[in-house]
C-alpha positions in Angstrom: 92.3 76.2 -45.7 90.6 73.7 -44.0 87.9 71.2 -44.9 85.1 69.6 -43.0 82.5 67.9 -43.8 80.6 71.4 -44.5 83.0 72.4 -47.0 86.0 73.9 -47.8 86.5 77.4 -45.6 89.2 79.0 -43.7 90.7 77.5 -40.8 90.6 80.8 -38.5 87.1 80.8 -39.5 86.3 77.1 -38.4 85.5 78.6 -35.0 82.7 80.8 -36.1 81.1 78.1 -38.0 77.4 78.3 -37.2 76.3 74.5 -37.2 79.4 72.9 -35.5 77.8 72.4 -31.5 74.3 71.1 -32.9 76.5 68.3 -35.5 78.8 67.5 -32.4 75.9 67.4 -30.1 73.7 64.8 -32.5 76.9 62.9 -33.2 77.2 62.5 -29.3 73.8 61.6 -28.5 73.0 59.0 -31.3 75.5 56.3 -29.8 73.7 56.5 -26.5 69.9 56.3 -28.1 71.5 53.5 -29.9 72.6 51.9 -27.0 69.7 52.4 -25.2 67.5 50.6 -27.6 70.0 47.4 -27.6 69.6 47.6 -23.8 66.0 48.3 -24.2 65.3 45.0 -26.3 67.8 42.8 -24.3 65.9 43.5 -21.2 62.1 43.3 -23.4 63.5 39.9 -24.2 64.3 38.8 -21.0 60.9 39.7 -19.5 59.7 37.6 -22.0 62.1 34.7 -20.9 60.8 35.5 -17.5 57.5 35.5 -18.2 57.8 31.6 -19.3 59.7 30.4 -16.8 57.6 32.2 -13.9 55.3 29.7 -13.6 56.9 26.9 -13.5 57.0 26.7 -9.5 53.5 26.9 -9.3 53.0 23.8 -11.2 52.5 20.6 -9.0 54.1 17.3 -10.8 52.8 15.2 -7.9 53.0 11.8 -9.1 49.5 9.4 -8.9 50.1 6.5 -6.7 51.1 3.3 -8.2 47.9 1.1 -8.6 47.5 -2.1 -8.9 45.7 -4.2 -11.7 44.6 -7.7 -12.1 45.8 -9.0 -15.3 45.6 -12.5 -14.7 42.8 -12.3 -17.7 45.0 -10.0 -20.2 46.6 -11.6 -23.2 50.7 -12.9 -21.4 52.6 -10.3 -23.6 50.6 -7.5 -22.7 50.2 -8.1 -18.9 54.8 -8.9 -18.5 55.2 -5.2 -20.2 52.4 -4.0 -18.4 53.5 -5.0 -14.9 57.3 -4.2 -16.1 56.0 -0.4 -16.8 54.3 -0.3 -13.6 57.1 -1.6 -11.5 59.3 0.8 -13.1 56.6 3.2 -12.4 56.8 2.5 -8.1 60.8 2.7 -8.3 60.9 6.3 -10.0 63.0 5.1 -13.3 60.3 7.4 -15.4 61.7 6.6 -18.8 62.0 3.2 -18.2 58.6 3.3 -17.3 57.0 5.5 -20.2 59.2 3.1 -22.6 57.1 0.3 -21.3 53.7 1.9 -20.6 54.2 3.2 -24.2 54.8 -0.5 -25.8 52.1 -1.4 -23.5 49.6 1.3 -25.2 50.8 0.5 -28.6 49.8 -3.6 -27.8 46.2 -2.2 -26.6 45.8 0.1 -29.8 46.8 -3.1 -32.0 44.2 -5.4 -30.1 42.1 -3.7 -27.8 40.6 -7.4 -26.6 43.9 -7.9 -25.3 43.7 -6.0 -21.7 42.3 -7.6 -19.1 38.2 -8.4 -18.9 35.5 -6.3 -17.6 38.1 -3.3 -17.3 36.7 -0.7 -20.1 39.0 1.7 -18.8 42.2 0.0 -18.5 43.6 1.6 -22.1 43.4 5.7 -20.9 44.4 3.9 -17.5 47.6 2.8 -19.1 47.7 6.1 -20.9 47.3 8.1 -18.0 50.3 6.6 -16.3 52.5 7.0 -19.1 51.8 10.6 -19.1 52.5 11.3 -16.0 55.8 9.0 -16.5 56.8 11.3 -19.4 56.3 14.0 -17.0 58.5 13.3 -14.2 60.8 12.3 -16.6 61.0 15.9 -18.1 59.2 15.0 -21.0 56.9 17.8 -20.9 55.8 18.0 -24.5 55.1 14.6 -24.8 53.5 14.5 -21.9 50.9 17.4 -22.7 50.0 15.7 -25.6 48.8 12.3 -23.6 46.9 14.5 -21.1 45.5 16.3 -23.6 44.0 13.9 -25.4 42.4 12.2 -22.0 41.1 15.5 -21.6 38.5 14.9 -24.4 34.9 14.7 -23.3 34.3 11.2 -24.7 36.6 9.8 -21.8 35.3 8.7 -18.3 35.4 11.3 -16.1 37.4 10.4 -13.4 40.7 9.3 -16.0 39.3 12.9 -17.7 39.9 14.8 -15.1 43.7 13.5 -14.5 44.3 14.9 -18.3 42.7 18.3 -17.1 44.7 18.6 -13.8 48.1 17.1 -15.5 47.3 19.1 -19.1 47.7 22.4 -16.6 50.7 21.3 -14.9 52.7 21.1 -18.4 51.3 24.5 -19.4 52.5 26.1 -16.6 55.7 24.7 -17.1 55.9 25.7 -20.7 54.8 29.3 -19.5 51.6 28.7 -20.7 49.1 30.8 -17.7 46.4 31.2 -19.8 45.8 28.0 -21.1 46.3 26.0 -17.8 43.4 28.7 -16.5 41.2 27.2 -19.0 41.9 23.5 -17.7 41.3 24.6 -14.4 38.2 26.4 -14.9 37.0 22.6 -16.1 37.5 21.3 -12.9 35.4 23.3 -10.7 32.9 20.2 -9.9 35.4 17.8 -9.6 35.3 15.6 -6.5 39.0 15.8 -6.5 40.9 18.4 -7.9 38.3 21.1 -7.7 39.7 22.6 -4.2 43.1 22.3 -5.8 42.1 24.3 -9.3 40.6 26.7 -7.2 43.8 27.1 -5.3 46.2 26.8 -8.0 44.2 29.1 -10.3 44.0 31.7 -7.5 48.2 31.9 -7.3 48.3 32.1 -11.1 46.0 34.8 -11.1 48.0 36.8 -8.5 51.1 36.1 -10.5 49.8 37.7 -14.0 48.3 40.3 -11.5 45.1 39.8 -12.2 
């Protein structure tokens, strides 16, 4: 007598049992659907991986030029960390130089008549260059969230359109196509960076084959 899992029934009968080639051929067949939907999703999960990283060589971290400010006005404090960020800043040491552009930005924020006089825009002036110090200094997030906020209508347009161009730079290097399109888009009638979003926006599109 021999038993499967069909029952108990005679072993010289086992070979005439009707269902035996279907069971052997499901029992064959589920390991490989199996393992073609673990391959499936591995390779679903990379694209997405992919998908982020692929725009990151389209983004353009071009530093802004170092500029120099006259702070023989500003309160002493402010203008030595000031001048310390911005050297930093000229030298590449971009952490050094956030650190200080930061403190620098915190001293404004505390007293605003501290900067130097008749220069409205020298607080998103020290903003803008600690962004893009967090920036080269891989500090993408932190970065994005500088630019962004220069980005708001309310600022002058010239320091706006830096947190545009620089607020699409750090989407595209979080994988973010979409969302640097928008910024772009803003920058059509810019002086500057208009021939650039036009450019930039035109590769992205090709990339997400649009």
């Amino acid at each position: 007598m021999h038993i499967d899992d069909n029952g108990p029934h005679p072993a010289a009968g086992r070979h005439l049992w009707p269902g035996r080639p279907q069971r052997r051929q499901r029992s064959l067949w589920w390991p490989v659907a199996a393992a073609a939907a673990v391959i499936g999703l591995a390779l679903l999960l990379a694209a997405t991986g992919c998908r982020r990283a692929d725009f990151a060589d389209l983004a353009d971290r071009t530093p802004l030029p170092a500029t120099p400010v006259d702070m023989d006005t500003a309160a002493k404090p402010l203008a030595a960390i000031f001048n310390l960020g911005m050297a930093h800043y000229a030298t590449g040491d971009w952490p050094a130089a956030a650190d200080q552009l930061g403190r620098a930005d915190r001293m404004l924020q505390a007293d605003p008549r501290s900067g130097p006089a008749d220069q409205p825009l020298f607080a998103p002036f020290v903003r803008m260059y600690q962004g893009v110090a967090l920036l080269q200094g891989g500090q993408v997030a932190e970065a994005r969230a500088v630019f962004d906020a220069m980005a708001d209508p309310a600022v002058a347009r010239p320091l706006r359109e830096r947190g545009l161009w620089y607020g699409a730079q750090c989407r595209l290097l979080q994988g973010e196509p979409d969302g640097a399109l928008d910024l772009l888009a803003e920058l059509g009638g810019s002086p500057v960076y208009a021939e650039l979003a036009r450019d930039q926006a035109e590769a992205v599109s090709r990339r997400l084959g649009r």
